[in-house]
C-alpha positions in Angstrom: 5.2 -20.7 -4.6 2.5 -19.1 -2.7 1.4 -15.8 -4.0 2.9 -12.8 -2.0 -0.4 -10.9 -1.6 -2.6 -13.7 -0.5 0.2 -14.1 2.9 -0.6 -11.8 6.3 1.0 -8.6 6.1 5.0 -8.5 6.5 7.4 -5.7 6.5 10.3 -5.3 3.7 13.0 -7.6 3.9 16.3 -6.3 3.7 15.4 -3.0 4.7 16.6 -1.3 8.1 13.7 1.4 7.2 10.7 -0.5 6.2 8.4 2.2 8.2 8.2 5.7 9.3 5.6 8.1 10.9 3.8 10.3 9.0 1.8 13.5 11.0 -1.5 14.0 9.3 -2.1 18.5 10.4 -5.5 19.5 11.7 -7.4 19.9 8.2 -4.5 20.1 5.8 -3.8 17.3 3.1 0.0 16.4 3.6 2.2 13.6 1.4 4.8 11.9 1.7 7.1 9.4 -0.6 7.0 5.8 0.1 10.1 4.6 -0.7 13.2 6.0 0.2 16.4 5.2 -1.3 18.5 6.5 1.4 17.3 4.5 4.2 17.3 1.5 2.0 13.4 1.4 2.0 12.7 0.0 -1.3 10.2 -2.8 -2.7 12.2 -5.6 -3.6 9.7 -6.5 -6.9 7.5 -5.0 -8.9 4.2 -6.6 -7.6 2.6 -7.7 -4.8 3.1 -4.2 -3.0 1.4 -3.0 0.3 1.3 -0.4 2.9 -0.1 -1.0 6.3 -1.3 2.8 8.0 -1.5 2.8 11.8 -2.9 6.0 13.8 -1.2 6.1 17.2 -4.2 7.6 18.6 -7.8 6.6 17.7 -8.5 9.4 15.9 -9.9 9.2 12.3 -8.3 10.0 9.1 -8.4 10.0 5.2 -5.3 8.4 2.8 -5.2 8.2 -0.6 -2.7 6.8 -2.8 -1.0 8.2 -5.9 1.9 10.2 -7.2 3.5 13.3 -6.5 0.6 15.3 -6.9 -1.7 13.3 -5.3 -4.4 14.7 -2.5 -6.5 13.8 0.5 -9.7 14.6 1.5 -13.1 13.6 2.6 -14.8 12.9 -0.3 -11.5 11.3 -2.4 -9.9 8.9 -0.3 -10.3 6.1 1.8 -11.3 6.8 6.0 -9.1 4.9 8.2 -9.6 4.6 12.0 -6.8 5.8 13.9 -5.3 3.0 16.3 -7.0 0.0 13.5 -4.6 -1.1 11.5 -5.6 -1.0 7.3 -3.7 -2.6 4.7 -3.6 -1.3 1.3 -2.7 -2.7 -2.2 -0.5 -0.6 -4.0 0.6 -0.2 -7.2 4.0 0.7 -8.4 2.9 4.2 -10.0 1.2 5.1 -6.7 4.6 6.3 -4.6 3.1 8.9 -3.0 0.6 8.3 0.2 -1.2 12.0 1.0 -3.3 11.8 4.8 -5.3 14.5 6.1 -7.1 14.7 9.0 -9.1 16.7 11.2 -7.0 17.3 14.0 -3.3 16.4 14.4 -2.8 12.8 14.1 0.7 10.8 13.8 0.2 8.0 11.4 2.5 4.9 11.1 3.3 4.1 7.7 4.7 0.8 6.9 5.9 -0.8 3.2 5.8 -4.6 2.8 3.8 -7.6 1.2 0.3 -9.6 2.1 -2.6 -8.5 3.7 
């Protein structure tokens, strides 16, 4: 079987969800869950886990990846360009995706597999 993470990028199966946007505020760290129960978007395994961030303006902005707790800022995360698309690896401890930016940026967030 071919390996999921080596495929292009595709959203959750089974889920009605597998996205949502995310508004990063004007200078102020913000995160938000990844999966959500309730709207059935959930990783079906336990590997192979990635999240695909999409600014729908081309404005930059930072994400970092972790739990609960977990922060965004210049110097500890990773800079995205707004309207590129960027594909991340996750792994099943990070739940949490925190964005900040420096002005007011909507950010789509989407869970699936590849790259």
């Amino acid at each position: 079987m071919y390996p999921l993470d080596q495929q292009p990028f595709a959203p959750l199966v089974n889920s009605s969800s597998p996205g949502f946007n995310a508004v990063a505020v004007d200078n102020t760290a913000v995160n938000f869950a990844l999966e959500s129960t309730a709207l059935n978007r959930i990783w079906q395994g336990p590997s192979s886990r990635s999240v695909r961030l999409t600014g729908l303006i081309g404005d930059r902005f930072y994400a970092n990846f972790g739990a609960s707790a977990v922060t965004a800022a210049s110097t500890n995360s990773a800079l995205c360009i707004g309207s590129v698309p960027v594909i991340f690896s996750v792994d099943p401890k990070q739940t949490y995706v925190a964005l900040v930016s420096s002005t007011t940026i909507t950010i789509n967030v989407t869970l699936g597999v590849g790259r």
